[in-house]
C-alpha positions as CSV (number, residue, x, y, z in Angstrom):
1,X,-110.3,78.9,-30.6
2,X,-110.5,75.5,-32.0
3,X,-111.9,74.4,-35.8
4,X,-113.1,71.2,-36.1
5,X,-114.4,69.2,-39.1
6,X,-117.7,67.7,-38.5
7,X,-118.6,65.6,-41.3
8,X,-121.9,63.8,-39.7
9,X,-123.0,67.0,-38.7
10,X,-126.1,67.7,-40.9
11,X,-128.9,69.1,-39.5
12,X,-130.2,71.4,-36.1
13,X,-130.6,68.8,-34.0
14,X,-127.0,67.6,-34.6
15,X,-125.5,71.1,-34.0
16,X,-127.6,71.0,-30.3
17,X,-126.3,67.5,-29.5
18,X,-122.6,68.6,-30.1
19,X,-123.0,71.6,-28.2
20,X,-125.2,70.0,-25.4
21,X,-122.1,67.7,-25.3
22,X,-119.6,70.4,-25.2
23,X,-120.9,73.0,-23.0
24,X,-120.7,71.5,-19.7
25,X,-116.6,71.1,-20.5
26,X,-114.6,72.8,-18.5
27,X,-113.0,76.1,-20.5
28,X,-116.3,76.0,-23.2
29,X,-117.1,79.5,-23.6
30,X,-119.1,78.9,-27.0
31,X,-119.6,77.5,-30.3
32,X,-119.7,78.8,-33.7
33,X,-121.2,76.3,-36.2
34,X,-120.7,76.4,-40.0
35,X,-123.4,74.3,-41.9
36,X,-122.2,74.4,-45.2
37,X,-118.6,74.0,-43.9
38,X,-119.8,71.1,-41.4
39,X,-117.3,72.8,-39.2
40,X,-117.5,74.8,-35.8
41,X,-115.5,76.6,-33.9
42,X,-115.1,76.2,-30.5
43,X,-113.6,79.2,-27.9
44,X,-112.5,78.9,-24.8
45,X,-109.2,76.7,-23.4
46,X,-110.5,73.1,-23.9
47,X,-108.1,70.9,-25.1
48,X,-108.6,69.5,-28.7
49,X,-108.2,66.2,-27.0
50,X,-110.9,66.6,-24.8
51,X,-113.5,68.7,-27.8
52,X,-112.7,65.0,-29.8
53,X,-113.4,62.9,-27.3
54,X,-116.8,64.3,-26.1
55,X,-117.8,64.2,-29.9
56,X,-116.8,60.7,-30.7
57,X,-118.7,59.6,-27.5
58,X,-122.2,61.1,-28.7
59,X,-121.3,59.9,-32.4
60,X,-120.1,62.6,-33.9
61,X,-116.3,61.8,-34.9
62,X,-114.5,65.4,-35.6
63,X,-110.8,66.3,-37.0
64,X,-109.0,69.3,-36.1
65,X,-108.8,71.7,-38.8
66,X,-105.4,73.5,-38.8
């Protein structure tokens, strides 16, 4: 599992464009969102590179929360 920080995320529709973006990833095996937080947690082996990359591209810049 990965936790990342997801400051822009704000609404429904951003929570569907992040995991529209993330589910076709190779290793994605679901997503756990937070609202409150504006975290999620991601399962399945996808590299944290990879989860950060497909986020920036659709806008939605992320950290890794250790």
């Amino acid at each position: 599992m990965t936790k990342l920080s997801i400051p822009d995320m704000s609404c429904g529709h951003c929570r569907a464009s992040i995991e529209g973006a993330l589910a076709p990833l190779p290793g994605f095996e679901g997503i756990r969102f937070d609202a409150e937080a504006r975290t999620a947690e991601v399962e399945g082996p996808v590299s944290e590179r990879t989860l950060l990359s497909a986020l920036e591209t659709i806008g939605f810049p992320a950290q890794v929360v250790r």
